[in-house]
C-alpha positions as CSV (number, residue, x, y, z in Angstrom):
1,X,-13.3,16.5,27.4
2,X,-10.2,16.4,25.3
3,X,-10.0,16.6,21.4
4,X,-9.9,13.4,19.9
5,X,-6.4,12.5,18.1
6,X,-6.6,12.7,14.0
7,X,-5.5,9.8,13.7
8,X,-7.6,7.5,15.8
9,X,-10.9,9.3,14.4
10,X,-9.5,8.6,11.1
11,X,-8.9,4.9,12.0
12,X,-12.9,4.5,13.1
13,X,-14.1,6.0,10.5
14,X,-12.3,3.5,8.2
15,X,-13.7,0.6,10.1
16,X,-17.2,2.7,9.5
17,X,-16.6,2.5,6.0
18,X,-15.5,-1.1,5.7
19,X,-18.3,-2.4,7.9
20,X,-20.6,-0.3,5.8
21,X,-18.8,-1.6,2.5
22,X,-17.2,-4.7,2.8
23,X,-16.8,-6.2,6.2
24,X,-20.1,-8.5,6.5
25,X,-21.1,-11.6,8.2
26,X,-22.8,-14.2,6.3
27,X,-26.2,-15.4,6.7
28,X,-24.4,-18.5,8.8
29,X,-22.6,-15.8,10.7
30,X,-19.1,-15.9,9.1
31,X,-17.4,-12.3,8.5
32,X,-16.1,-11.6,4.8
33,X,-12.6,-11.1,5.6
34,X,-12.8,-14.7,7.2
35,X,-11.6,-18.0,5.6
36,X,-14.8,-20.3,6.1
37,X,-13.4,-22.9,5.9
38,X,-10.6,-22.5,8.6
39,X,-12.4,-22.4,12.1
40,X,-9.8,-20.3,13.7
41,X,-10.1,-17.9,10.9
42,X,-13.7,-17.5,11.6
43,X,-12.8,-17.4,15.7
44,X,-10.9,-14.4,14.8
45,X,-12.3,-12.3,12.5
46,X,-16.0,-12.7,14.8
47,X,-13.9,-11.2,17.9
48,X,-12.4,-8.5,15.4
49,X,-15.8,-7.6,14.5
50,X,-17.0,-7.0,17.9
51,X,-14.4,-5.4,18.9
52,X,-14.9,-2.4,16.4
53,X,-19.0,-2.7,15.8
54,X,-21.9,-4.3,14.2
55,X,-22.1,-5.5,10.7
56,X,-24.8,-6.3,8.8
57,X,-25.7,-9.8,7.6
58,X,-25.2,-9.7,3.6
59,X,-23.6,-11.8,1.0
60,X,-19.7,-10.9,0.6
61,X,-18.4,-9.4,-2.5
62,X,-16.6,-11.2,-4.6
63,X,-12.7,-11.3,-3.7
64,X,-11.6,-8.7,-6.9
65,X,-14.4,-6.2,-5.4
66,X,-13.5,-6.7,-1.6
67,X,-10.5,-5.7,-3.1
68,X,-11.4,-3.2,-4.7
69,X,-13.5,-1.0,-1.8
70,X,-10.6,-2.0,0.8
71,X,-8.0,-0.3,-1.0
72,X,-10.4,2.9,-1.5
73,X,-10.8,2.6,1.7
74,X,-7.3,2.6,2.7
75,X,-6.7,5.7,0.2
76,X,-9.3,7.2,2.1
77,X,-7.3,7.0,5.8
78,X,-4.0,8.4,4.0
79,X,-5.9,11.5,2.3
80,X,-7.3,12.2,5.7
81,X,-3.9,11.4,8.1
82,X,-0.8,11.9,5.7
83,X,-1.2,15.8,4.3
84,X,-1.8,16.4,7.7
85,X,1.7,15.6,9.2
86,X,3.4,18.6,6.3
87,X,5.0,20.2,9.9
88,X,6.6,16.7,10.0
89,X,7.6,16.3,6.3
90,X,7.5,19.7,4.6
91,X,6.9,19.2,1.0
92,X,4.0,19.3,-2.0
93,X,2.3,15.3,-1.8
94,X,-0.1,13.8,-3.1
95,X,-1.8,10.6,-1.9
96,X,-3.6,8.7,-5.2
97,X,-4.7,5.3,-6.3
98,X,-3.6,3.9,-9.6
99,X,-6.1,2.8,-11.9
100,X,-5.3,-0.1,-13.8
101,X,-4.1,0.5,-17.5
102,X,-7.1,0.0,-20.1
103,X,-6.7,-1.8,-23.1
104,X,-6.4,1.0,-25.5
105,X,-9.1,1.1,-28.8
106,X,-7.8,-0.6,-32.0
107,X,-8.9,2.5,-33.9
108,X,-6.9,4.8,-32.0
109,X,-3.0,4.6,-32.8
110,X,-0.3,6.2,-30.7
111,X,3.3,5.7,-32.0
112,X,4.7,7.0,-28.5
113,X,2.3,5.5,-25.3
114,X,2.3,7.0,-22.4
115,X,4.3,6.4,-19.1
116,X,2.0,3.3,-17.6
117,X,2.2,2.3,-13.9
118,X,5.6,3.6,-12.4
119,X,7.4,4.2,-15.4
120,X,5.7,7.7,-14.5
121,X,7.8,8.4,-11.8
122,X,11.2,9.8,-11.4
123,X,13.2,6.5,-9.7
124,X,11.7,4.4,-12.4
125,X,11.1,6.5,-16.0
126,X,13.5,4.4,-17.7
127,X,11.3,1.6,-17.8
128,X,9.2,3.7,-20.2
129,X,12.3,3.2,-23.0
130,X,12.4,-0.4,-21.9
131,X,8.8,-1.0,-22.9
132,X,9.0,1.2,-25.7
133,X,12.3,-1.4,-27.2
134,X,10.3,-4.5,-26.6
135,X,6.9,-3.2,-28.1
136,X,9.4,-3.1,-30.8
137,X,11.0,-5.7,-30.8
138,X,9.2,-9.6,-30.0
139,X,12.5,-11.7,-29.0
140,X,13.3,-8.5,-26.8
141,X,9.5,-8.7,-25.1
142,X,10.2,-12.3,-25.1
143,X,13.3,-12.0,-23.0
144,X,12.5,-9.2,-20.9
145,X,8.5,-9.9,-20.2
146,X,7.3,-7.2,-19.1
147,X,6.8,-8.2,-15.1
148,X,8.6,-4.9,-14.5
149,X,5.9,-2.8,-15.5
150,X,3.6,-2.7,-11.6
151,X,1.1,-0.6,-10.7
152,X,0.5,-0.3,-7.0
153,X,-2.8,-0.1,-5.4
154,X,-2.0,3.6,-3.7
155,X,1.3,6.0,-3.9
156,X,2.9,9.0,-2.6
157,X,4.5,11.1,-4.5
158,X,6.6,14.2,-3.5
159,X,6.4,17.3,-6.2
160,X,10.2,18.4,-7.3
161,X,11.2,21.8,-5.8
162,X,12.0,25.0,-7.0
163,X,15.4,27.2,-6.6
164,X,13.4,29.9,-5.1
165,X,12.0,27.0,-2.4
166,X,15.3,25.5,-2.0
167,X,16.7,28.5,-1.6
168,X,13.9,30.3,0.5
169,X,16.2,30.5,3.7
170,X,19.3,31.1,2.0
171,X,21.3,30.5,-1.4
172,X,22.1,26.5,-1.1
173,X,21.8,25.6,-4.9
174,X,22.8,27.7,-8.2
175,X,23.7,26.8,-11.9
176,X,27.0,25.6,-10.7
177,X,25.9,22.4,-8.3
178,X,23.4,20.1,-7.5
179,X,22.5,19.5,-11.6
180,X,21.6,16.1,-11.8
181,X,19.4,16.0,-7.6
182,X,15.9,14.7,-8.7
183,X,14.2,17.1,-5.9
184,X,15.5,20.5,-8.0
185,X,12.4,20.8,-10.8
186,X,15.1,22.5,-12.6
187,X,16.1,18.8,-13.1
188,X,13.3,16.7,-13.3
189,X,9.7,17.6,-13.9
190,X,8.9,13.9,-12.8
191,X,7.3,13.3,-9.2
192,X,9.5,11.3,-6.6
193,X,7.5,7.8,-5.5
194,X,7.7,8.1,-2.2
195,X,5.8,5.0,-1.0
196,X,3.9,2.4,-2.7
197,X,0.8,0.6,-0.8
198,X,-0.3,-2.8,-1.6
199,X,-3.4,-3.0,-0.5
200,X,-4.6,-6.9,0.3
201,X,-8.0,-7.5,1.6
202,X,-7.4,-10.9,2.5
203,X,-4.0,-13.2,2.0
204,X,-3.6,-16.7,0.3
205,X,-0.5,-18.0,-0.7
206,X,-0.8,-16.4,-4.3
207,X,-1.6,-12.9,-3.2
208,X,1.8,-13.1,-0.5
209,X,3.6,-14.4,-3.1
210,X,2.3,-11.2,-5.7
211,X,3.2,-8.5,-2.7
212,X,7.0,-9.7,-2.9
213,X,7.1,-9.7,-6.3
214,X,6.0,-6.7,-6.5
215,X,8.3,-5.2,-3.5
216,X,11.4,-7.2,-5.8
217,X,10.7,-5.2,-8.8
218,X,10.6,-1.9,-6.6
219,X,13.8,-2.8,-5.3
220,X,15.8,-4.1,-8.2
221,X,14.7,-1.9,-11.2
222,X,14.9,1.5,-9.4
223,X,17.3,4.7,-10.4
224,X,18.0,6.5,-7.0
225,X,15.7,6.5,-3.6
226,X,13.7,3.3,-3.0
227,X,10.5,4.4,-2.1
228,X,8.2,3.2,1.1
229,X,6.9,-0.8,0.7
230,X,4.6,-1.4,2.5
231,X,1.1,-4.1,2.5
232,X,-2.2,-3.4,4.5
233,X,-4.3,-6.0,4.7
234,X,-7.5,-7.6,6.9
235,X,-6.5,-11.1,7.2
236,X,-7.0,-12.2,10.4
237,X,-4.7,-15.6,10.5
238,X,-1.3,-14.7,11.8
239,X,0.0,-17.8,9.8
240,X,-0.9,-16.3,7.1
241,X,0.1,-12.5,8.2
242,X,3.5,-14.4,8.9
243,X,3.9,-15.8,5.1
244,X,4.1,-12.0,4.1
245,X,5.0,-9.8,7.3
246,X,8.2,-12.5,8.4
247,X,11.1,-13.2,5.8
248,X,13.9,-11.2,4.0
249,X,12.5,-7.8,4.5
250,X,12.0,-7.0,0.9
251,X,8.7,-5.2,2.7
252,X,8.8,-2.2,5.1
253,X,6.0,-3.9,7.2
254,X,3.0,-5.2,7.3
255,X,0.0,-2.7,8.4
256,X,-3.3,-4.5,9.9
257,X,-6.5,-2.8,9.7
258,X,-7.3,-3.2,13.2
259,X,-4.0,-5.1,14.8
260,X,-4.9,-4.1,18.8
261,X,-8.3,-5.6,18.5
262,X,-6.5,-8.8,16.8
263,X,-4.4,-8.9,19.3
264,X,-7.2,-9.6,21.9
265,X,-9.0,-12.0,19.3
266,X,-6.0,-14.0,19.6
267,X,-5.5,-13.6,23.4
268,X,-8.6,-14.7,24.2
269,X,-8.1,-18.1,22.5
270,X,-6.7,-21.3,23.3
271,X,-4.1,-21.1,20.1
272,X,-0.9,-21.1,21.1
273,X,0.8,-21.2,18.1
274,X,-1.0,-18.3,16.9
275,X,-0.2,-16.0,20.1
276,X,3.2,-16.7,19.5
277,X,3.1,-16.2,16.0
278,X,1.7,-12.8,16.3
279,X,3.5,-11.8,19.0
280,X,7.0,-12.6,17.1
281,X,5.6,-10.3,14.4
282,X,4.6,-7.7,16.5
283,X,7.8,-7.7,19.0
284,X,9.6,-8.2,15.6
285,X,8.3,-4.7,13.9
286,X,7.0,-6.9,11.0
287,X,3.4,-6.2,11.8
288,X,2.2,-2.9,13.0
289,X,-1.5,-1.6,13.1
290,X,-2.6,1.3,10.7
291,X,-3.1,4.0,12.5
292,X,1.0,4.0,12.4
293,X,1.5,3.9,8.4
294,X,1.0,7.6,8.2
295,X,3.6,8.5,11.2
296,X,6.0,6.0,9.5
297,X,5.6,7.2,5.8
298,X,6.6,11.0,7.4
299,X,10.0,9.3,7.8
């Protein structure tokens, strides 16, 4: 019997963990990654689920904590898959998940905060001095707002280099060139973002609409490389995949949690509109499944 690729085993034991987690039917048999009030929503997350095994009858989480577990989830997949491909994409990574910035005690003053969300990273650190002059100044903060400040759900980050890496196979850098490169440590101390993952267990309009703005800000307010954008997400509508996946491409692509066995969800049906919605997307490169974020972010 042949070995069993990394990356599929990685991909069923993420639908092990949701069904343990998250992915539940209802007492009336509707899954939790299901709109129950759309009937073609229901149609499609059922066949999903019996496509990749049984889930228990519970009560769903509430939509912040669905959230929540998907996107550890998610971070799960890439620890397992991503450090693996280092033959592919030499480098030091990591692979983390952002916790959201706490409100910091009254009693504890700190004249100089630290780097919050991706003002911590390389392409971005000089939104740091931006929030430091409008926590400074009210009619700046009242201009500005502070929309630019975004923590996604999971990132990569890429470690600078040394000379003595750099120049492991032979003398390529030295104290005459290359002094401003973000990937010489000798420059920056600050890790590279290479990817951000929005992680979005569900979508409606409003949680689309908060991927692009989120993608925009990545775009626009960035000093060098633009990172990876990319969204996974469990919805099984393709209208709805289609708000976020199809557009301008301010997005990489959309990633599905389990895009073949959507795929046959939606084959199996009588929905036109949705087969050729999804297949556009698919055919398109909009929508891809996620066993191929990993191989993708290694570009």
């Amino acid at each position: 019997m042949s070995e069993r690729a990394l990356l599929s085993l990685a991909r069923s034991t993420m639908h092990v963990a949701l069904l343990r987690e998250v992915l539940v039917r209802s007492v009336g048999g509707i899954p939790s990654n299901a709109d129950k009030d759309n009937t073609l929503s229901c149609e499609l997350a059922n066949g999903i689920l019996e496509a990749i095994g049984h889930s228990k009858a519970d009560d769903r989480l509430a939509g912040q904590m669905s959230g929540s577990v998907f996107e550890q989830v998610v971070h799960g997949f890439l620890l397992t898959t991503f450090p693996a491909l280092s033959h592919l994409r030499p480098g030091r990574w990591e692979v983390r998940q952002l916790s959201p910035t706490r409100a910091r005690s009254r009693s504890v003053v700190r004249e100089t905060p630290a780097p919050r969300g991706i003002s911590q990273f390389e392409q971005y650190a000089h939104l740091h001095d931006l929030e430091l002059a409008t926590r400074a100044s009210r009619s700046l903060a009242a201009i500005l707002g502070n929309d630019y400040l975004i923590t996604p759900d999971i990132v990569v980050l890429r470690e600078p280099e040394s000379d003595e890496v750099i120049n492991s196979q032979g003398i390529i850098v030295d104290d005459t060139v290359a002094l401003r490169a973000s990937l010489r440590a000798g420059n920056s101390t600050l890790r590279i973002l290479h990817a951000s993952v929005s992680c979005k267990w569900t979508l409606r309009s409003d949680r689309a609409q908060n991927a692009r703005s989120e993608a925009l800000n990545l775009i626009r307010n960035r000093k060098g490389r633009l990172p990876h954008i990319v969204v996974v997400t469990a919805e099984p509508l393709p209208s709805r995949l289609a708000s976020l996946a199809l557009g301008t491409g301010d997005i990489d692509c959309v990633y599905h949690f389990a895009l073949p066995e959507l795929q046959a969800a939606v084959n199996r049906g009588t929905h036109e509109d949705a087969k050729d919605m999804l297949a556009i997307m698919v055919e398109g490169k909009r929508i891809r499944d996620i066993g191929d974020l990993p191989l993708d972010l290694a570009i």
